[in-house]
Every structure is written in C-alpha cells, then in structure tokens.
C-alpha positions, 0 to 999 in steps of 0.5 A: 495541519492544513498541509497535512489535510491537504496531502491525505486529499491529494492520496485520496484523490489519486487512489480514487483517480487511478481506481477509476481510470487506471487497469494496471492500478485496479489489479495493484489496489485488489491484489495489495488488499488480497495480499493483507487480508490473506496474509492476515488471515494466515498469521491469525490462524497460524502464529495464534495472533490477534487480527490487528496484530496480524494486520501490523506485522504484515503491513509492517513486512510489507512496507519493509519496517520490520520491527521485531516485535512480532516474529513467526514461530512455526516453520509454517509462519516462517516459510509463508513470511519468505515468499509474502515478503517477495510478493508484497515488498515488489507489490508495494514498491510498485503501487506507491511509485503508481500513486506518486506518479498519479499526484505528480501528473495531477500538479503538473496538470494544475499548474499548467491549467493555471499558467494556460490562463494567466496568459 
C-alpha cells in the first residue's frame, strides 16, 4: 500500500513539475483535457450517453483499451470517433512518455543528490 501512495506522489509531482516549468508539457496537459472535455461533450449530445459514460468511452479510446461496450451509433459518432482516436492515442502516448521522463529525471536527481553527499 505504501508503494502504492508512493507512486500517485511521485505522478502527482511530475504533473505539478512539468505544469509549472514544462511549455511543451502545459499545452499536452490543456490540449489532453480539451480533447476529453470535447469529446465528452460530443457523445453526450451525439450517442444520447450519460457524461460518465461518455467520459469512459473517450478515456478508454484514448488510452487504446477499447472495451466494447459502448459503440457509436450514428455515422455522426462514428466519424468523430476516427479522427479523436488519431488526435487523442498520439496525444496520450506523448504526454504519458513526458510524465515518464519527469519521474525518471526526478530519481535520477535524488540519487545523485544522495550519492553527492555520502562522499
């Protein structure tokens, strides 16, 4: 449990580090949440879903999970669906690496920092 806690810190702390000092990192945050508020939005008014239930089928297309259990209907839906999939998959592959690297340079630091005074 405690590694558990431990890993939403050390997400929580990259998303707040790079928000502050990252350009490249702002516009993924903004444009990721653009993207899901949008798209939820979309479906909501478009399929006739529920927001959360609009929210879970984009997260889940954006993050590529794609259960199947909820499908647009209209050919509305379905052609917003296509090109979200293209803008949202690249923008969440991009913003997760981003936070990856955020953490992994943050260990990196620590350990130095610890190996600096050791000596």
């Amino acid at each position: 449990m405690l590694s558990f806690v431990l890993n939403i810190y050390r997400f929580a702390k990259a998303i707040v580090k790079g928000i502050k000092n990252d350009d490249e990192f702002k516009f993924l945050c903004f444009f990721l949440m653009f993207l899901l508020i949008g798209s939820t939005l979309f479906y909501s008014q478009t399929e006739h879903w529920s927001v959360i239930d609009s929210l879970y089928f984009s997260v889940m297309t954006m993050a590529t999970v794609g259960y199947g259990d909820f499908v647009p209907t209209t050919d509305l839906g379905k052609v917003f669906t296509i090109i979200y999939a293209f803008l949202s998959i690249g923008t969440f592959v991009v913003f997760t690496a981003k936070i990856v690297r955020l953490i992994l340079e943050d260990g990196s630091r620590r350990k130095l920092f610890k190996n600096s005074t050791r000596k």
